[in-house]
C-alpha positions as CSV (number, residue, x, y, z in Angstrom):
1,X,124.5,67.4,251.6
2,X,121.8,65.1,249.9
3,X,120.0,62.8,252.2
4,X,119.4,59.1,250.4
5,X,115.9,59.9,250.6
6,X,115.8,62.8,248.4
7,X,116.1,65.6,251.5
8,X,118.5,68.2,252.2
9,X,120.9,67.8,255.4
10,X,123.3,70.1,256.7
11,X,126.9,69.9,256.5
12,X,127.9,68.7,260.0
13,X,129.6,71.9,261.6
14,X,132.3,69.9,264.5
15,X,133.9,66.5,264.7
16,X,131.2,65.4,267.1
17,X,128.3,66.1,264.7
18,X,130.2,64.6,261.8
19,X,130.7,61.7,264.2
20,X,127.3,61.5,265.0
21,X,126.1,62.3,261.2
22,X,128.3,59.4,260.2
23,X,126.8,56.6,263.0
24,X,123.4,57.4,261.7
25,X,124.2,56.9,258.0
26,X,125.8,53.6,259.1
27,X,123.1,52.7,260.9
28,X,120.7,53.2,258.1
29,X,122.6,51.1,255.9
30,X,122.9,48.4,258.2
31,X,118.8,48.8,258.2
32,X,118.3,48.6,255.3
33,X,121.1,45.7,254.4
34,X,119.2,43.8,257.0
35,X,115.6,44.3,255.3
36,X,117.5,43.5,251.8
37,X,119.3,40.2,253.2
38,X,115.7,39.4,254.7
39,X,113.9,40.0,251.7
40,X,116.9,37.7,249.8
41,X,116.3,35.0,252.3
42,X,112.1,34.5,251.8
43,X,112.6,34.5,247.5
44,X,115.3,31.7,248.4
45,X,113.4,29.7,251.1
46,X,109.7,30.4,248.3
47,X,112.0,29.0,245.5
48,X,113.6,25.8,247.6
49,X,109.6,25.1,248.4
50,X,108.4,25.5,244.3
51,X,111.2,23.5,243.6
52,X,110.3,20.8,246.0
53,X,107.0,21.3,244.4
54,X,108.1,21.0,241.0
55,X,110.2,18.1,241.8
56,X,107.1,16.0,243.5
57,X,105.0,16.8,240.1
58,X,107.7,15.3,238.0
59,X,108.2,12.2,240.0
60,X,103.8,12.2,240.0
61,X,104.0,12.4,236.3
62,X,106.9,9.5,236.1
63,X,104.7,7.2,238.2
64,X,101.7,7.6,236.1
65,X,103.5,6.8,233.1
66,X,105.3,3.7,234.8
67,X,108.9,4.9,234.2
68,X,111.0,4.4,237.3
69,X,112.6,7.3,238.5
70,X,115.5,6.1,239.8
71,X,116.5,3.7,236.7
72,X,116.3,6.6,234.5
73,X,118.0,9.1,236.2
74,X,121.4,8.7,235.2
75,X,120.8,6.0,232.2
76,X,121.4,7.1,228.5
77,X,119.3,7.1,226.0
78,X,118.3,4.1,224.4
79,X,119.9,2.6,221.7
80,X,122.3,0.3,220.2
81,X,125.0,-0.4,222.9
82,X,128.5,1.2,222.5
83,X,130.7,0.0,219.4
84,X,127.7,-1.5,217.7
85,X,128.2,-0.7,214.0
86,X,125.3,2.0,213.0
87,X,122.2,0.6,211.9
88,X,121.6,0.6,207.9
């Protein structure tokens, strides 16, 4: 039998090695699942702190030009109002 890691293991030879050989692969696989769902969980809690960052910068960038953030986050564009005819 081929080990994950590239190595050779014997074929367990009784129900209590096969039993054993079985609670070791699980084990590795919850180690490594672990490491994974820890790796998964730093990239999300970096990116929710670059975001934060990115957001502050905006709002920065808003103030200096003197557009208020909170009047223009859901308004539309400018332009003529709704039902005006189209300018000519």
């Amino acid at each position: 039998m081929a080990e994950a890691g590239g190595g050779e293991v014997a074929a367990p030879a009784n129900s209590q090695d096969l039993t054993i050989f079985v609670q070791s692969l699980l084990e590795q696989m919850q180690s490594r699942f672990t490491q994974m769902s820890d790796q998964i969980i730093g990239r999300i809690d970096e990116m929710g702190g670059r975001i934060d960052d990115l957001e502050k910068s905006i709002t920065d960038l808003m103030d200096q030009a003197g557009v208020d953030p909170v009047a223009s986050a859901g308004a539309p564009p400018p332009g003529p109002p709704p039902g005006a005819p189209p300018p000519s």
